[in-house]
C-alpha positions in Angstrom: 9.1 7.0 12.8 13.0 6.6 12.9 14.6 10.3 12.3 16.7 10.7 8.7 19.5 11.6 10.4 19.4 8.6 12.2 19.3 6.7 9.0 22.2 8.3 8.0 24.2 7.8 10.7 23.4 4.2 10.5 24.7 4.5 6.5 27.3 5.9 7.2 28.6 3.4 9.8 27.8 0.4 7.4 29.3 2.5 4.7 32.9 2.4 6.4 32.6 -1.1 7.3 32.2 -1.9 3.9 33.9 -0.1 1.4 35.3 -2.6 -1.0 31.9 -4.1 -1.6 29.8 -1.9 -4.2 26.9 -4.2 -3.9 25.8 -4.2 -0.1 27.0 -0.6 -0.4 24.0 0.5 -3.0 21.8 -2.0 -1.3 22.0 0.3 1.7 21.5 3.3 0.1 18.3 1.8 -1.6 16.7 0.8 2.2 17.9 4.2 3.6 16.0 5.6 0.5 12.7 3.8 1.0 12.7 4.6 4.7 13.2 8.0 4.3 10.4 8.3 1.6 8.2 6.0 3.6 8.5 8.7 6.8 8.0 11.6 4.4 5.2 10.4 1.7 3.7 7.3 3.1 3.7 3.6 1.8 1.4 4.2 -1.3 3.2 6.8 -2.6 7.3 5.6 -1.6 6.0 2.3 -3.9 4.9 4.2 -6.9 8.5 6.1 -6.8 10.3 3.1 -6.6 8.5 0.8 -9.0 8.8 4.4 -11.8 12.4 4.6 -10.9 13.1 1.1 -11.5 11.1 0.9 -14.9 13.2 4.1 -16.0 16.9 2.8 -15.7 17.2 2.8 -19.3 15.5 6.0 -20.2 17.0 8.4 -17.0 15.3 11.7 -16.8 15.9 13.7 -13.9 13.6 16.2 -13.0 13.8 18.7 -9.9 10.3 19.1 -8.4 9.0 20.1 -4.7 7.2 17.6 -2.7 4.5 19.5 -0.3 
């Protein structure tokens, strides 16, 4: 299992080298996403999150809730 903060760091340094491109920049943001969820809640439930967030963009509804 990588560490978040390792993640991040990792984001971060691709996040300076690319600036000027919004693309690769959310693109990265979405893999440091998944891998984060997959270390914290497993494959099963990281795919459910993703596939309901992506069937939401046109109805957003944000919700704060505590993962245990």
């Amino acid at each position: 299992m990588i560490p978040s903060n390792t993640i991040l760091d990792d984001a971060f340094r691709f996040a300076e080298k690319h600036k000027d491109d919004p693309m690769a920049l959310s693109a990265s943001l979405m893999i440091v996403a998944k891998t984060i969820y997959l270390n914290m809640l497993g494959p099963d439930q990281t795919q459910l999150m993703i596939h309901l967030f992506a069937d939401n963009m046109e109805q957003p509804h944000i919700e704060k809730v505590t993962i245990h």
